[in-house]
C-alpha positions as CSV (number, residue, x, y, z in Angstrom):
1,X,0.0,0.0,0.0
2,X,1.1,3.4,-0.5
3,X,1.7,5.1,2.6
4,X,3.4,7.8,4.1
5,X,6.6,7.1,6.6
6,X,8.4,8.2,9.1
7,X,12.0,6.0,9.1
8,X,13.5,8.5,11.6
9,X,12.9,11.2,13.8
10,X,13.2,14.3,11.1
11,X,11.7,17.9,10.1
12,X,8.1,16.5,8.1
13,X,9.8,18.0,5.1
14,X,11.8,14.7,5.5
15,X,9.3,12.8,5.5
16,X,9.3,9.1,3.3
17,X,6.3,8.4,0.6
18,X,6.5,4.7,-0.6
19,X,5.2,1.4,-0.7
20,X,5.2,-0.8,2.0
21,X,3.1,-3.6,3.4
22,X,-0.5,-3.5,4.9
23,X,-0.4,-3.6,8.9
24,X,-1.5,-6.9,10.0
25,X,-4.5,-7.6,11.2
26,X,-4.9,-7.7,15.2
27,X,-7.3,-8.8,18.3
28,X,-9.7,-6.1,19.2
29,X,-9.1,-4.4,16.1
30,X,-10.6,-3.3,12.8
31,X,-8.8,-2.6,9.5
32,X,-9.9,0.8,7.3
33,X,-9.9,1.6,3.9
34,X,-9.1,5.3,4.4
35,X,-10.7,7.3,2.3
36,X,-9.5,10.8,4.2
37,X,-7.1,12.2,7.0
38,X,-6.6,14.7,8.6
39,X,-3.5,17.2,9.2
40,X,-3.2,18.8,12.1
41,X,-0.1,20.9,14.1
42,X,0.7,18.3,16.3
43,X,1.9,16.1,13.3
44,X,5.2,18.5,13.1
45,X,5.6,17.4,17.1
46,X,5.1,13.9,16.8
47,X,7.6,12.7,13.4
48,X,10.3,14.6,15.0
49,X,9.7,13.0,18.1
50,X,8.8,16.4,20.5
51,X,5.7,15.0,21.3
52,X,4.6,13.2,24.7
53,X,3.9,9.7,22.7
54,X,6.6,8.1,20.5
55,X,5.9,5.7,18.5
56,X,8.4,2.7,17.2
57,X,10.1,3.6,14.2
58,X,9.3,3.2,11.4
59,X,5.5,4.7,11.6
60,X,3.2,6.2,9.8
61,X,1.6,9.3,10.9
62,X,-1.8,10.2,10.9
63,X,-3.9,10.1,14.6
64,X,-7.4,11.1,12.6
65,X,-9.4,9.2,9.7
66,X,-12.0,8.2,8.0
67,X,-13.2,5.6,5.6
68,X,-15.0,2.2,5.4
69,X,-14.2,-0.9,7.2
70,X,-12.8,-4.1,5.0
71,X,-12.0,-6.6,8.1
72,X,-13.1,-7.3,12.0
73,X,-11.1,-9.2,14.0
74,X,-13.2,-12.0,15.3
75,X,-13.4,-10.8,18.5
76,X,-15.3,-7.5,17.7
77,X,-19.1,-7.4,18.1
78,X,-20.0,-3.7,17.7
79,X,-18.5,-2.8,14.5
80,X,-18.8,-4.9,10.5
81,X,-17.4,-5.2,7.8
82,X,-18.4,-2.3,5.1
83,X,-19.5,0.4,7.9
84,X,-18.3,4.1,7.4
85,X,-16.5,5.2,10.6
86,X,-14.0,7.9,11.4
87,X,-11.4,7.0,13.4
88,X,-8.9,7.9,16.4
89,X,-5.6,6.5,15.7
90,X,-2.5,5.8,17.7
91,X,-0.7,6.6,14.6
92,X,-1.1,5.1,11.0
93,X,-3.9,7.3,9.0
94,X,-1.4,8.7,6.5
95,X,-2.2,5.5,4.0
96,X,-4.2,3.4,1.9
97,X,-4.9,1.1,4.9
98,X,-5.1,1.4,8.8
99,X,-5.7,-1.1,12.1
100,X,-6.9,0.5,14.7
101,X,-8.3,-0.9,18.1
102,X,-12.4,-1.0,18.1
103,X,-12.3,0.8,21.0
104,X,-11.9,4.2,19.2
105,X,-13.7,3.6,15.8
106,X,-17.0,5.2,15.3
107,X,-19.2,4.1,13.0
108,X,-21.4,6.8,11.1
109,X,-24.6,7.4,9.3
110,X,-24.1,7.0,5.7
111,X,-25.7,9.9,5.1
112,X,-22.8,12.1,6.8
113,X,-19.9,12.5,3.7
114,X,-16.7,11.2,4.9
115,X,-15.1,14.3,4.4
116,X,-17.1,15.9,6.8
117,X,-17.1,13.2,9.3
118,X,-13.3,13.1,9.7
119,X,-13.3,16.0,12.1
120,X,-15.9,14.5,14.3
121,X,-14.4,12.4,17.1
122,X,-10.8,14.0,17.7
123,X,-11.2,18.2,16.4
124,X,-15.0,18.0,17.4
125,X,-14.1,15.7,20.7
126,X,-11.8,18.0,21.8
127,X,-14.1,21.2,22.2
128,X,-16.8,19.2,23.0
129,X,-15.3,17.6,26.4
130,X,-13.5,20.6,27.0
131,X,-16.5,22.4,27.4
132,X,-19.4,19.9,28.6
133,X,-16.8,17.5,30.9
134,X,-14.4,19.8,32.1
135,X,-15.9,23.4,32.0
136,X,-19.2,22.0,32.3
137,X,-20.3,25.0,30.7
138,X,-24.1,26.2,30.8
139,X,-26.4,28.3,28.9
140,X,-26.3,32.5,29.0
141,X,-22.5,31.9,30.3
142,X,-20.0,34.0,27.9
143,X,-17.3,31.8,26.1
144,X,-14.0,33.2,24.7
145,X,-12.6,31.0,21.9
146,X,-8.7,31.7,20.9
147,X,-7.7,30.6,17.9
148,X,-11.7,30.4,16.8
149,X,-10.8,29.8,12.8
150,X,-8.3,26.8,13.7
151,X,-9.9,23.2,13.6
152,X,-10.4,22.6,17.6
153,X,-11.5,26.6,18.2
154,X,-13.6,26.7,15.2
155,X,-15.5,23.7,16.9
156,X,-15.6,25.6,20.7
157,X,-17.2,28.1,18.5
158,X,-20.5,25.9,16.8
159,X,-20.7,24.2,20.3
160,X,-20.8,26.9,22.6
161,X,-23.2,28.4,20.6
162,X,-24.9,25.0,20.9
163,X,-24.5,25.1,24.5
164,X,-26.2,28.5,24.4
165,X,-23.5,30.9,25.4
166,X,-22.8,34.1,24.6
167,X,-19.4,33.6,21.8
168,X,-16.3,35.8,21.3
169,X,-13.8,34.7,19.4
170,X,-10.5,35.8,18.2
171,X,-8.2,35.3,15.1
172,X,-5.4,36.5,13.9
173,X,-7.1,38.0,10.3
174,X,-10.3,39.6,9.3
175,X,-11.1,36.3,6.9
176,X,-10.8,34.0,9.9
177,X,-13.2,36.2,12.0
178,X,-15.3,35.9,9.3
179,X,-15.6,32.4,9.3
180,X,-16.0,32.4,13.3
181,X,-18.9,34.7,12.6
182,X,-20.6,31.9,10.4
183,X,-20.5,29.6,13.0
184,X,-22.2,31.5,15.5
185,X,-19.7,33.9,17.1
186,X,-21.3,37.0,18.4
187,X,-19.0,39.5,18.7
188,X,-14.9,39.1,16.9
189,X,-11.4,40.8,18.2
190,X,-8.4,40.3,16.4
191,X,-5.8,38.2,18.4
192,X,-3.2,41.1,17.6
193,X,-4.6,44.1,19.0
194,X,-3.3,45.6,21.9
195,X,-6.9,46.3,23.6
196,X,-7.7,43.0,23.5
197,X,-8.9,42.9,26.8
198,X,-10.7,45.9,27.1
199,X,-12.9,44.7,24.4
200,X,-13.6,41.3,25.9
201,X,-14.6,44.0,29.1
202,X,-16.5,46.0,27.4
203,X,-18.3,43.1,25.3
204,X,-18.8,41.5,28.7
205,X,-20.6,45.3,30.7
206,X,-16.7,44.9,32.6
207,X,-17.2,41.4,34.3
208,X,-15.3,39.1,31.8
209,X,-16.0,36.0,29.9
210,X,-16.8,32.8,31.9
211,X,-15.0,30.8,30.3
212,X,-12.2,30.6,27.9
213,X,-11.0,28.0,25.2
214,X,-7.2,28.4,24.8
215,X,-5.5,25.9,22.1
216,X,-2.6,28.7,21.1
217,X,-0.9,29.9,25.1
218,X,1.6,32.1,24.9
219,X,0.5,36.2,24.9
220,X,-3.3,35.0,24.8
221,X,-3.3,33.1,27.8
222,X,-1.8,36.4,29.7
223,X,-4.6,38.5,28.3
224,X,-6.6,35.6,29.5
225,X,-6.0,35.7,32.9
226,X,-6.6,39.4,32.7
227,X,-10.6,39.4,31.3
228,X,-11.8,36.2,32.8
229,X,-14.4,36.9,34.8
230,X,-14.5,36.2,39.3
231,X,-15.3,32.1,39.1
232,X,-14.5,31.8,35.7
233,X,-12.4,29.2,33.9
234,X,-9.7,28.8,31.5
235,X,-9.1,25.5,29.6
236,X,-5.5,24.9,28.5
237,X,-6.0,22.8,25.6
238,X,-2.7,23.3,23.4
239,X,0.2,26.0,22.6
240,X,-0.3,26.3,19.0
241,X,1.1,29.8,19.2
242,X,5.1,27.9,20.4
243,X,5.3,29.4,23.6
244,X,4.4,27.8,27.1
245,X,3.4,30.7,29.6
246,X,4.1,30.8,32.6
247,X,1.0,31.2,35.7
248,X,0.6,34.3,37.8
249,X,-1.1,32.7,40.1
250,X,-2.2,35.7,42.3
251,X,-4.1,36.2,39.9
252,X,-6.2,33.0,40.3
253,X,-6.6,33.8,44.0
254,X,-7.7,37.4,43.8
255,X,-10.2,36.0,41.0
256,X,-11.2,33.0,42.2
257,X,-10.4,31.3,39.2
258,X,-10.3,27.7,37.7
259,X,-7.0,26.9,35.4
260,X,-8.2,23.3,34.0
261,X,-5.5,21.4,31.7
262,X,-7.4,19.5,29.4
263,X,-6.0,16.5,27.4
264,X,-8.1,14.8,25.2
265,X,-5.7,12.1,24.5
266,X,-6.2,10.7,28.0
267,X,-9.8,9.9,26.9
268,X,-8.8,7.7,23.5
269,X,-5.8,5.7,24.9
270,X,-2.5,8.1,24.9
271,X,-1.6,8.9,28.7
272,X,0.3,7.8,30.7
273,X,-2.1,4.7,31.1
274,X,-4.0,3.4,28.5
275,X,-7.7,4.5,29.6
276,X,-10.0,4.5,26.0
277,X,-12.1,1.3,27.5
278,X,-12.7,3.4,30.3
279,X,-14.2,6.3,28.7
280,X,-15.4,4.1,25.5
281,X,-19.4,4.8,26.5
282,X,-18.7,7.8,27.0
283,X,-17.0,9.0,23.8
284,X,-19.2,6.9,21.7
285,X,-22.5,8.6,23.5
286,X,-20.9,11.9,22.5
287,X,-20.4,10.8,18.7
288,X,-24.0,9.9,18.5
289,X,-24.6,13.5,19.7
290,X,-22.0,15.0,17.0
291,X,-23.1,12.9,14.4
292,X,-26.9,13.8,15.2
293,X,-26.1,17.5,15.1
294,X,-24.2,17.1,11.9
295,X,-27.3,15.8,10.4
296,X,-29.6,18.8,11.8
297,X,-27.4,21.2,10.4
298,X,-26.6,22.3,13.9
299,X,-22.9,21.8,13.5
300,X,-21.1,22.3,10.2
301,X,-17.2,20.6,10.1
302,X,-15.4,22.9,8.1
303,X,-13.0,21.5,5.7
304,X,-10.8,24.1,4.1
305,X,-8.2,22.6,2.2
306,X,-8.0,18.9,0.3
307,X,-4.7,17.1,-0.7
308,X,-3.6,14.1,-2.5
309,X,-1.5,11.8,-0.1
310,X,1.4,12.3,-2.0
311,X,1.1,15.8,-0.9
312,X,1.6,15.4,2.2
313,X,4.2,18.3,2.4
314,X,2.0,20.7,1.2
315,X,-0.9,20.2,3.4
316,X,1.3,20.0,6.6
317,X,2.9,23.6,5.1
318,X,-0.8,25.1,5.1
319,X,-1.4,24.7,8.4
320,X,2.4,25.5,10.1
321,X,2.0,28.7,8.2
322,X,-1.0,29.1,9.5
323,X,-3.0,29.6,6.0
324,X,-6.0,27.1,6.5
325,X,-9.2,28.0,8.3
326,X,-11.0,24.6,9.6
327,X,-9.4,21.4,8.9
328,X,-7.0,20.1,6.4
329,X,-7.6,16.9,4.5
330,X,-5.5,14.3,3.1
331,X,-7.3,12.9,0.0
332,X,-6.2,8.6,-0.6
């Protein structure tokens, strides 16, 4: 199969496209034509081997998929042969062919395009358990999304909306604002301006949003701490922007405030124990919710770019340079 490899931890440019053989078929597992996957920031991280899981080389990347089953290992009930699912990987969605444990395969309606479905359980999954399991946010609350034209933000957008907060989002351009705006964002800042947060104040009659989605760190998360309202709460969910900040945390205590690290991994398999049986009911309750809203229209996955696999490079380059709005698809 035709596959895209990484023989050594390297810069993606470096990255290997060749033939090689299928993965074998395992207990527990299920084995996908892939039809689409996804490209995503972390991918940079993970081939050159900066990222908290490492894989045995050789691997193929690729954590997010889609596409219809071919083979069920014997001991798996839930899922058959010729079912559309998407998919959260280990690694291995960057080719022709992938095993992946049952556990974290979701079938969907047939009705939902693949395309659109690829999104669903890991971009989608994120924002959605950030909010509802660890914010636990409520209706009338207001939401700040950072990064809100990026895959995970763009989502925090469409479901806090569906939540029934108030949205503000910000975004480093006018188009990507634009976009957030379509989705269901009330009011728009760009990430760059100075008076960043005397605009979330003003927005927010001086009190400060409730709760805020933060998947880039770095300056954001400073101007964070400094318009989130008393009780409110701030979900670390990545550092897209390169930098790690650092906590001031008198500012938590004056403000009573809740800093909640959220890791999605831990739910599908990659912490430091291997929990995805755990919190399977619970992630495949939430697809049936996603995949319910897709079909009302509620939610709309964007997908902003599609390349061929052998492209790889270029699709990885759209999103480090920070050119895509939504997700980026590999085409197989």
């Amino acid at each position: 199969m035709r596959a895209v490899v990484c023989e050594e931890w390297c810069d993606y440019h470096d990255l290997k496209f060749k033939e090689i053989d299928p993965p074998q078929m395992k207990e527990g597992c299920v084995r996908i034509k892939i039809r689409y996957a996804a490209v995503g920031f972390a991918v940079s991280l993970f081939v050159a081997g900066k990222y908290q899981r490492k894989p045995p080389l050789p691997f193929v990347p690729g954590i997010e998929a889609a596409g219809v089953v071919s083979e069920v290992a014997p001991d798996v009930r839930r899922i058959r042969k010729g079912d559309h699912v998407v998919a959260v990987l280990d690694w291995g969605g960057f080719a022709e062919e992938a095993v992946v444990t049952a556990e974290t395969v979701y079938p969907i309606p047939k009705e939902i395009d693949l395309a659109t479905a690829v999104p669903l359980p890991l971009t989608y999954g994120t924002s959605y358990g950030a909010l509802h399991w660890r914010a636990r946010i409520i209706p009338d609350q207001t939401l700040l999304v950072h990064g809100a034209a990026g895959g995970v933000g763009l989502a925090a957008v469409e479901l806090g909306r569906l939540a029934g907060a108030r949205v503000i989002a910000t975004a480093s351009t006018e188009a990507k604002l634009d976009m957030a705006r379509e989705r269901g964002a009330e009011h728009t800042i760009l990430s760059g301006r100075s008076d960043l947060i005397r605009q979330v104040k003003e927005l927010t009659g001086g009190y400060g949003a409730n709760v805020i989605f933060d998947p880039v760190g770095g300056d954001l998360f400073e101007a964070s701490l400094r318009c989130v309202a008393p009780e409110g709460k701030i979900l670390i969910v990545g550092f897209a922007g390169g930098r790690i900040p650092q906590v001031t945390t008198n500012i938590l205590l004056v403000k009573n405030v809740e800093l909640i690290g959220y890791n999605f991994g831990y739910y599908v398999g990659w912490g430091l124990t291997d929990e995805r049986k755990r919190y399977g009911e619970r992630n495949r309750a939430m697809m049936c919710e996603l995949s319910a809203a897709v079909l009302a229209g509620s939610i709309r996955p964007a997908v902003s770019r599609r390349y061929p696999l052998e492209r790889f490079v270029e699709a990885i380059d759209s999103i480090m340079e920070r050119r895509s709005m939504g997700r980026v698809l590999l085409e197989v």
